[in-house]
py3Dmol code that shows the C-alpha trace and the ligand (Angstrom):
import py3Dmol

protein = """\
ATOM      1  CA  UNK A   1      21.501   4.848 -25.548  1.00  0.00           C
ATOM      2  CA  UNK A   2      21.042   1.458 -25.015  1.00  0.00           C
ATOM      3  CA  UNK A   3      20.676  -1.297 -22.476  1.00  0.00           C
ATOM      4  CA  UNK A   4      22.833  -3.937 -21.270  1.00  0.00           C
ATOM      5  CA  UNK A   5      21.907  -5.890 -23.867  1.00  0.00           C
ATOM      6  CA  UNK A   6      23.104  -3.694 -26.571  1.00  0.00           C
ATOM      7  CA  UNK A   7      18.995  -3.021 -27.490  1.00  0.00           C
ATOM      8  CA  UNK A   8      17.593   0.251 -27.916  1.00  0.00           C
ATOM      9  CA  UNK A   9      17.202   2.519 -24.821  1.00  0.00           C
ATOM     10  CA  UNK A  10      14.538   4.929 -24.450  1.00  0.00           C
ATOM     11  CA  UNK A  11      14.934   6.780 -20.912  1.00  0.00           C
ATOM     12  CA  UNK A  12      12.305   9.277 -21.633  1.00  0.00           C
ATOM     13  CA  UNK A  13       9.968   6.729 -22.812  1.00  0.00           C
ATOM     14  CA  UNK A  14       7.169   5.922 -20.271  1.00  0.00           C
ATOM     15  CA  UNK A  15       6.458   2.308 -20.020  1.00  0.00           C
ATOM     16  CA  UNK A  16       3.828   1.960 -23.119  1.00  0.00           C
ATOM     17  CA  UNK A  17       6.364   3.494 -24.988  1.00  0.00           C
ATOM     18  CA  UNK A  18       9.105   1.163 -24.174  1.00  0.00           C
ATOM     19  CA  UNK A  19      10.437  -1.300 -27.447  1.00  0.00           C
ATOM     20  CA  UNK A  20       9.364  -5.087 -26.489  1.00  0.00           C
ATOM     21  CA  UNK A  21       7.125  -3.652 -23.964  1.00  0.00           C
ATOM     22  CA  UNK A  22       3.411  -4.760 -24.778  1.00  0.00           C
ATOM     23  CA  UNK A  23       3.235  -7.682 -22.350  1.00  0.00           C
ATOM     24  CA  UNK A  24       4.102  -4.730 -19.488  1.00  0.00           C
ATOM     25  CA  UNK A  25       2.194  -2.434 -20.991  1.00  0.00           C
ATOM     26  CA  UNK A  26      -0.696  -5.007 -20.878  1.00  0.00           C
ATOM     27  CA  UNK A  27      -0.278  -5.753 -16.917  1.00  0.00           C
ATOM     28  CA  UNK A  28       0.012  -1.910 -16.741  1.00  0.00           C
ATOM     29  CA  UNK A  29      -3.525  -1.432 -18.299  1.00  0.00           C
ATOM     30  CA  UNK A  30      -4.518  -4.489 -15.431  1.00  0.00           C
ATOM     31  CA  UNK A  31      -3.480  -2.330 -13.105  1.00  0.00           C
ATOM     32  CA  UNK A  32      -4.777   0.394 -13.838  1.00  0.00           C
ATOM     33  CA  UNK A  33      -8.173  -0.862 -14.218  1.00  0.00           C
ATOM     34  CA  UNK A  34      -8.083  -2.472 -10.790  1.00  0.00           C
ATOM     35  CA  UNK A  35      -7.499   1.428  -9.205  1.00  0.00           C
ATOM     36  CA  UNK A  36     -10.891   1.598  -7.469  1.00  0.00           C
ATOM     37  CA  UNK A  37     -12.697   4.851  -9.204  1.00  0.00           C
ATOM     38  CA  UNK A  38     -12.202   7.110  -6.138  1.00  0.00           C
ATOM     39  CA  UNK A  39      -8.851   6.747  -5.746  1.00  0.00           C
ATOM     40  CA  UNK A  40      -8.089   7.204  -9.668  1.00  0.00           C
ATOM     41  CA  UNK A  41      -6.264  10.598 -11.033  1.00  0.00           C
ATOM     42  CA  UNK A  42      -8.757  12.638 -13.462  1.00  0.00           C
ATOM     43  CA  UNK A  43      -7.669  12.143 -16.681  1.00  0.00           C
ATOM     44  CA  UNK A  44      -6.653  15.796 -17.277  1.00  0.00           C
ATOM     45  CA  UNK A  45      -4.098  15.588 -14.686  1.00  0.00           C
ATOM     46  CA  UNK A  46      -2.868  12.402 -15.223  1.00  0.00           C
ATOM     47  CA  UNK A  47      -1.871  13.075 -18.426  1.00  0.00           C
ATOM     48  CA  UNK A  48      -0.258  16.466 -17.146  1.00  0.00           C
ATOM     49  CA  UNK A  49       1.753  14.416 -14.555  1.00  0.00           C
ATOM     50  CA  UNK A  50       2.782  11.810 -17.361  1.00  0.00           C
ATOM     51  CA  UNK A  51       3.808  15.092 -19.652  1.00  0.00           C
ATOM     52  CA  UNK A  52       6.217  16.135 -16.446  1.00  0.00           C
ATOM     53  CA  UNK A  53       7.442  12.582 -15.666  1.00  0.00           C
ATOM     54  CA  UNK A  54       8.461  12.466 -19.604  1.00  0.00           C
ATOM     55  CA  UNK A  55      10.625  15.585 -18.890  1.00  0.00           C
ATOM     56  CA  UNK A  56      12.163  14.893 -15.612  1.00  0.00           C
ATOM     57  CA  UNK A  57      15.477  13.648 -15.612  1.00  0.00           C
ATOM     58  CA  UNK A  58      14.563  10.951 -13.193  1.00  0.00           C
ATOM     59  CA  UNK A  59      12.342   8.711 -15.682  1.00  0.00           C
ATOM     60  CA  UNK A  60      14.279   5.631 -16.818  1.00  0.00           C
ATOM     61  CA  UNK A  61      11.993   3.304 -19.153  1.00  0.00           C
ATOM     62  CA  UNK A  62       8.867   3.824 -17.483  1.00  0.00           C
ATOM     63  CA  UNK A  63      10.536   3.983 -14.122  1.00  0.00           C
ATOM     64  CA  UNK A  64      11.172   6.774 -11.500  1.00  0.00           C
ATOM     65  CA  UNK A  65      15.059   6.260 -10.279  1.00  0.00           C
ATOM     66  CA  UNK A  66      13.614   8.236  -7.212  1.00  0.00           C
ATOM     67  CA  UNK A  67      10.438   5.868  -5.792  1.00  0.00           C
ATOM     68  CA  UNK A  68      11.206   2.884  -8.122  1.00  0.00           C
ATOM     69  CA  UNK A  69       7.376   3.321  -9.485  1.00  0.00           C
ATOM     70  CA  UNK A  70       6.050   2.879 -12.857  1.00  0.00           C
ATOM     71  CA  UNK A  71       5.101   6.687 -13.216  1.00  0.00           C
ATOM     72  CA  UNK A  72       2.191   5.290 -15.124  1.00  0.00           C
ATOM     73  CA  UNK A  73       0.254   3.012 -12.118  1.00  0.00           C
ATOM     74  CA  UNK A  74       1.844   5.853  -9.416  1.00  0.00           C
ATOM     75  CA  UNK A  75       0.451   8.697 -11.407  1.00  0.00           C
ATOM     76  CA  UNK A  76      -2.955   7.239 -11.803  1.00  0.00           C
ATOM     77  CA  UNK A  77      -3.635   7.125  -8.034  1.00  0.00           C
ATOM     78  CA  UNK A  78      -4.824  10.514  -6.693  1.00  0.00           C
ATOM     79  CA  UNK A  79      -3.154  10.117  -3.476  1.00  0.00           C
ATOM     80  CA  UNK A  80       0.254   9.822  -4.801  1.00  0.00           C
ATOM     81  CA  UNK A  81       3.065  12.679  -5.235  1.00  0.00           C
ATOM     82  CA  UNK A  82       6.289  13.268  -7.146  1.00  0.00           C
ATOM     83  CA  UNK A  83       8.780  12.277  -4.654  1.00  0.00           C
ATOM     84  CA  UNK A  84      10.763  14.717  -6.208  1.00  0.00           C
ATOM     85  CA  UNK A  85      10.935  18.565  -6.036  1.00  0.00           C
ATOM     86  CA  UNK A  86       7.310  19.385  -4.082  1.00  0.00           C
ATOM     87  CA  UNK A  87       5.160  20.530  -6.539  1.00  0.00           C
ATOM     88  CA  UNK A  88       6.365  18.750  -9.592  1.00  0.00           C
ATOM     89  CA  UNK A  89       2.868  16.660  -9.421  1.00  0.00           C
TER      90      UNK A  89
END
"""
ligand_1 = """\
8
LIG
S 10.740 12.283 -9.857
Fe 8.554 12.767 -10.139
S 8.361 13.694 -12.185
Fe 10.346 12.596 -12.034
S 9.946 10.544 -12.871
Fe 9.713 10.444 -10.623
S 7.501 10.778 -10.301
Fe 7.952 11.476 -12.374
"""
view = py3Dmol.view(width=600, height=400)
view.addModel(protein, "pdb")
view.setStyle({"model": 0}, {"cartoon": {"style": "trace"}})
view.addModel(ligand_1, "xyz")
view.setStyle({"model": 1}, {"stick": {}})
view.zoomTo()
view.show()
């Protein structure tokens, strides 16, 4: 697949993952240091939503095509769901 610039296309990549991403995946890693502890996602389960987010059909380059999130900063906040099926995460 590729993108409309004829580049490589990963849509089951999260953003990390994503060719040409590292100055993304370096705001990402901003964010996510600037979740106040309490509100972060336990590690276990964050990488269990992340695992479930890589096999949903919804994930587009890091994106969910359903909340427009990065799965990786909306994942990492405890209070936040799947606004997919309930129960996905
Ligand atoms: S619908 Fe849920 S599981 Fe799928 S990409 Fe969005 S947040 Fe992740």
């Amino acid at each position: 697949m590729t993108d409309m610039h004829g580049r490589g296309f990963c849509p089951r990549c999260l953003l990390k993952d994503v060719p040409e991403g590292e100055a993304l995946a370096a705001l990402m890693a901003q964010w996510l240091e600037a979740i106040p502890p309490e509100r972060r996602t336990e590690d276990a389960l964050y990488r269990d939503r992340l695992s479930r987010c890589r096999a949903c059909p919804h994930l587009s380059a890091g994106l969910c095509a359903l909340c427009g999130c990065y799965v990786e900063y909306r994942a990492a906040q405890s209070r936040q769901r799947c606004p997919d099926v309930p129960g996905r995460w």
